[in-house]
C-alpha positions as CSV (number, residue, x, y, z in Angstrom):
1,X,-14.8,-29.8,1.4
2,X,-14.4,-26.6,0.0
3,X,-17.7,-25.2,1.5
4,X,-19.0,-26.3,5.1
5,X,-21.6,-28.9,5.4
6,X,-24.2,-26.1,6.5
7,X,-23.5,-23.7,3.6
8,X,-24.0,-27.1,0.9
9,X,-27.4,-28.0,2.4
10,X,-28.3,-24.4,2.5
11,X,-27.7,-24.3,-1.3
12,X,-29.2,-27.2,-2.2
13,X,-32.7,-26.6,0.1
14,X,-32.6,-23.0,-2.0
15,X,-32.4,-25.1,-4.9
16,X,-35.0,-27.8,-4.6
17,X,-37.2,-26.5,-2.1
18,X,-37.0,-22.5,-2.6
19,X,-37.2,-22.6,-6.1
20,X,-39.0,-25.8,-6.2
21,X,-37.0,-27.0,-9.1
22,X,-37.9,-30.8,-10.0
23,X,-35.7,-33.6,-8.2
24,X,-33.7,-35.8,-9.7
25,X,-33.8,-39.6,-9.5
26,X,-29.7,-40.9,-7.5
27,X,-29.7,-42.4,-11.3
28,X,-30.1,-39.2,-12.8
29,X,-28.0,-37.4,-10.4
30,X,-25.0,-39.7,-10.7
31,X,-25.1,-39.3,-14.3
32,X,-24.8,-36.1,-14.4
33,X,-21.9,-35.5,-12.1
34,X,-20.2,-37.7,-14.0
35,X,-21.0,-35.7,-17.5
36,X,-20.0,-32.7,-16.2
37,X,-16.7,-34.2,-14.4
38,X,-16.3,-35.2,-18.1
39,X,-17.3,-32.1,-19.6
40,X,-17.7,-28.7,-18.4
41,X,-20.0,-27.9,-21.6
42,X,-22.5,-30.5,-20.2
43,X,-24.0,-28.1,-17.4
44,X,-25.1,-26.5,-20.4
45,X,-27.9,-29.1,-21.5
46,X,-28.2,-30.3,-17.9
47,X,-31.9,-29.6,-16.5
48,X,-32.2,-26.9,-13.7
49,X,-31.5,-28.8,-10.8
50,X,-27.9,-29.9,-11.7
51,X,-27.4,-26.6,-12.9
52,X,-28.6,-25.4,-9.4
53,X,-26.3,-28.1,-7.8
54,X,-23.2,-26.0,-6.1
55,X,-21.2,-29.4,-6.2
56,X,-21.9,-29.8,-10.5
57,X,-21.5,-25.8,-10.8
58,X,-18.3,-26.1,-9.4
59,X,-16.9,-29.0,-10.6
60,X,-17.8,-27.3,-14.4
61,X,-16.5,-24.4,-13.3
62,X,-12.8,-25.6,-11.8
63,X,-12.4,-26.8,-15.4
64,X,-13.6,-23.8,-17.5
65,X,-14.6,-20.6,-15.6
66,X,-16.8,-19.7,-18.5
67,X,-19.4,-22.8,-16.9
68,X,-20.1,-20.0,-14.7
69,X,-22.6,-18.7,-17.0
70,X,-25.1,-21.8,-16.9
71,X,-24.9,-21.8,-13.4
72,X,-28.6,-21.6,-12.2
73,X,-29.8,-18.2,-10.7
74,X,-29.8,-19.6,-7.1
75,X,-26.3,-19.8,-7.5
76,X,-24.9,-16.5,-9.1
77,X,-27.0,-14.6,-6.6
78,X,-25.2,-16.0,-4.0
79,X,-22.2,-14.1,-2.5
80,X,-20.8,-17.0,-0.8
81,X,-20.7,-19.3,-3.7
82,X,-19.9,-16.1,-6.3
83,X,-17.0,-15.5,-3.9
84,X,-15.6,-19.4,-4.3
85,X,-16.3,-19.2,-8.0
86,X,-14.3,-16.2,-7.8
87,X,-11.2,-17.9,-6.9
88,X,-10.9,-20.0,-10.3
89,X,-11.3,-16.7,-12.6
90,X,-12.1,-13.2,-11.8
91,X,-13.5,-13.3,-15.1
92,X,-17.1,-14.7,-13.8
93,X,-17.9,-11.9,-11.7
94,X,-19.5,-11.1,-15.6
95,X,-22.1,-13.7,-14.8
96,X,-22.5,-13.1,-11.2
97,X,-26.0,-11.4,-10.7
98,X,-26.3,-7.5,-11.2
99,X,-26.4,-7.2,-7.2
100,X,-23.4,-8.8,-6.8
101,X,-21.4,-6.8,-9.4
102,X,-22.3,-4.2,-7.4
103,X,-21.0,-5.1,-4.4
104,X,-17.6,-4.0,-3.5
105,X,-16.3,-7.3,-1.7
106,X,-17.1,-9.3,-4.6
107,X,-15.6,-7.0,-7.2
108,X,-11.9,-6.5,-5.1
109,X,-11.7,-10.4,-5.1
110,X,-12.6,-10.7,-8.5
111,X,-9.6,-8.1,-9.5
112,X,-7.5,-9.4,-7.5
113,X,-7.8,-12.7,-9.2
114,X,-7.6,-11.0,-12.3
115,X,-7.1,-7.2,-12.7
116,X,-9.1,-6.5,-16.1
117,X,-12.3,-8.2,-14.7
118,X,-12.8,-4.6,-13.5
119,X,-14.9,-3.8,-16.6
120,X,-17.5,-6.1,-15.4
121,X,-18.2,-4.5,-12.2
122,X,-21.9,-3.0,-12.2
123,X,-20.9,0.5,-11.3
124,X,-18.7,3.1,-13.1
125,X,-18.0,4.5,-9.7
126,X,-15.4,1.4,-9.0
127,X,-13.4,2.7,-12.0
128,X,-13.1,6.2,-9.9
129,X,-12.3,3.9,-6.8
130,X,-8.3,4.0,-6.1
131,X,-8.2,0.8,-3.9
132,X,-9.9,-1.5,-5.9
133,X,-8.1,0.0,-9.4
134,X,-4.6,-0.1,-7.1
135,X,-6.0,-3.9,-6.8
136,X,-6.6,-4.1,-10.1
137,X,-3.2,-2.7,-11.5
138,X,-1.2,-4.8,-9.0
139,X,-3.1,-7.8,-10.9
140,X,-2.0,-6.6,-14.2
141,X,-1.1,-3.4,-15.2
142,X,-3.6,-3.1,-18.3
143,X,-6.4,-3.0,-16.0
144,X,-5.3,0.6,-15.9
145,X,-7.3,1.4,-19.4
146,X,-10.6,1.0,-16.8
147,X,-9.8,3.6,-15.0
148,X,-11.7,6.4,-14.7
149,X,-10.9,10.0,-16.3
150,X,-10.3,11.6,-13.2
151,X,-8.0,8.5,-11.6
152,X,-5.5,8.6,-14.8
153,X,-5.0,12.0,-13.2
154,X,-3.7,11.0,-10.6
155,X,-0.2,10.9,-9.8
156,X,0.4,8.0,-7.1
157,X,-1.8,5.9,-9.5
158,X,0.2,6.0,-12.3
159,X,3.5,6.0,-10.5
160,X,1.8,2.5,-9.2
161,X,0.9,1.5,-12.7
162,X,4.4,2.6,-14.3
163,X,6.2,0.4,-11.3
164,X,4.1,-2.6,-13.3
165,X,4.8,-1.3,-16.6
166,X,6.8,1.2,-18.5
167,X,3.7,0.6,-21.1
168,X,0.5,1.6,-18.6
169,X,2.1,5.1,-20.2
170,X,-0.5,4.7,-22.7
171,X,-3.7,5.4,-20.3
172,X,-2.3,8.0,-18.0
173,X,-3.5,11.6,-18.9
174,X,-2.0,13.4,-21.1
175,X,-1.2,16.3,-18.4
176,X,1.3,13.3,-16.7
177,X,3.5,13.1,-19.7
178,X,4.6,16.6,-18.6
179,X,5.6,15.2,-15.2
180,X,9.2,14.8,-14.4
181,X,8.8,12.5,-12.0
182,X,6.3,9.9,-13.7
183,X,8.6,9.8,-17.1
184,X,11.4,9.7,-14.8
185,X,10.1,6.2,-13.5
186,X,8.9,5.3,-16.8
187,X,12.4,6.3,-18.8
188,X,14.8,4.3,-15.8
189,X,12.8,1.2,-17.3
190,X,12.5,1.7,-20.7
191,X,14.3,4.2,-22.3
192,X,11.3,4.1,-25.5
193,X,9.1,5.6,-22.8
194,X,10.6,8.9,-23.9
195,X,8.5,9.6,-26.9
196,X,5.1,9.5,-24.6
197,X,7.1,12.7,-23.0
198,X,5.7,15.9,-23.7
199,X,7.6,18.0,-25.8
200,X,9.4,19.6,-23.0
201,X,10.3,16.9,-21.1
202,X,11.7,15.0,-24.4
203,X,14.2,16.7,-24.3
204,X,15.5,16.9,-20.7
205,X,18.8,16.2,-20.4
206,X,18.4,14.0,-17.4
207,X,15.6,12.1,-19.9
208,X,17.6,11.5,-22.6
209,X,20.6,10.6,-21.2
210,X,18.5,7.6,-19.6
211,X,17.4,7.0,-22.9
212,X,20.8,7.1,-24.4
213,X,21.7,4.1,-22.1
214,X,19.1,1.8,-23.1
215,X,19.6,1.8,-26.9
216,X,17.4,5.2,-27.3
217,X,18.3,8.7,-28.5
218,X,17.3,12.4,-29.6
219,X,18.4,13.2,-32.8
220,X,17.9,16.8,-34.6
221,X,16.8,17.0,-38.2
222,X,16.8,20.3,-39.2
223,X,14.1,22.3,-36.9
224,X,12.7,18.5,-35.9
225,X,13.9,16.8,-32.8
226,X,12.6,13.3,-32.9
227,X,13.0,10.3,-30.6
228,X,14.8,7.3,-32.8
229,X,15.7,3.3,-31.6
230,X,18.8,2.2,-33.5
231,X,18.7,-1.6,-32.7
232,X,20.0,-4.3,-35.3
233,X,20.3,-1.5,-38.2
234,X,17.2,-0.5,-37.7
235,X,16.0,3.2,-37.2
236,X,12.7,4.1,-36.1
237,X,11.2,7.4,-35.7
238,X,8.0,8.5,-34.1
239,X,6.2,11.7,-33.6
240,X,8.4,14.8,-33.8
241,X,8.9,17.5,-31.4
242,X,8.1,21.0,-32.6
């Protein structure tokens, strides 16, 4: 089993007893386990005590994580079970009770699982928290755009983010794009990483060259330097540099 024995019958006493939900008949039960085995959507309609059944919410939810959200209250208050549901999708920490989203175990497993989930933690302050965005990132790099203000400030954040993605670029503060060193690691990847340079740096020799290599170059046009891709005839240009 994936719980122990103990930490079922503890569920299901909070279930029937606790919350004093009505019993079902073995008949009753039995269908139901095997309309949501069917059908995750059936834990939907199902009265409260399959929905406050650990061994339906699970089953519903191994097949869609969304289930998580007509889960009974016994169970998204729970940290144990919230931690197993965890595993199929960080996505249902959203349905996990407002306590829970709070806590800080529960939201580093659910970005760990998946990186983005991040947005559904209770507080900002995990957005200004480096381990658990650093967990986040790892999971996928676009996790970065949660971030808080002061954390896209940071230098060994972004380098982590860049080593993901060339493309994480787009959240880092503006202030980085100025740094040698972070569109150094973003530019050795990709050399269209250049035009998030600042202007300064778009034109560093040691820049461009890398850009050069990977299909990218600086081109001036009268007083104009842009950035331009020439790639199966085609020539883009973005944003100049005054």
């Amino acid at each position: 089993p994936i719980l122990s024995t103990p930490a079922w019958a503890r569920f299901i006493a909070m279930a029937v007893d606790c919350l004093k939900l009505p019993s079902l008949t073995p008949a009753e039960r039995n269908t139901w386990s095997q309309a949501v085995s069917r059908d995750w959507q059936a834990l939907s309609k199902a009265p409260p005590a399959v929905r406050a059944d650990p061994r339906m919410g699970l089953a519903a939810v191994r097949q869609d994580w969304r289930a998580f959200q007509f889960a009974y209250q016994n169970l998204r208050e729970n940290k144990e079970f919230v931690l197993e549901v965890l595993k199929t999708s960080g996505f249902t920490l959203q349905f996990a009770s407002e306590a829970l989203r709070c806590n800080r175990e529960v939201v580093l497993e659910a970005v760990r699982q998946d990186g983005c989930a991040v947005r559904h933690a209770f507080y900002q302050s995990f957005r200004e928290d480096f381990d658990i965005m650093k967990e986040a990132i790892a999971n996928d790099w676009r996790s970065y755009e949660y971030a808080s203000t002061e954390l896209k400030k940071n230098k060994d954040l972004a380098l982590f983010a860049i080593e993901q993605s060339w493309e994480a670029l787009q959240f880092i503060d503006e202030e980085l794009h100025d740094n040698l060193d972070v569109m150094t690691a973003a530019v050795s990847q990709k050399g269209e990483a250049l035009r998030y340079a600042s202007d300064r740096l778009r034109v560093n020799p040691t820049l461009v060259s890398q850009a050069a290599n990977d299909g990218w170059e600086v081109v001036t046009e009268g007083n104009d330097v842009a950035l331009q891709l020439r790639t199966q005839g085609i020539t883009w240009a973005p944003r100049p540099v005054r």
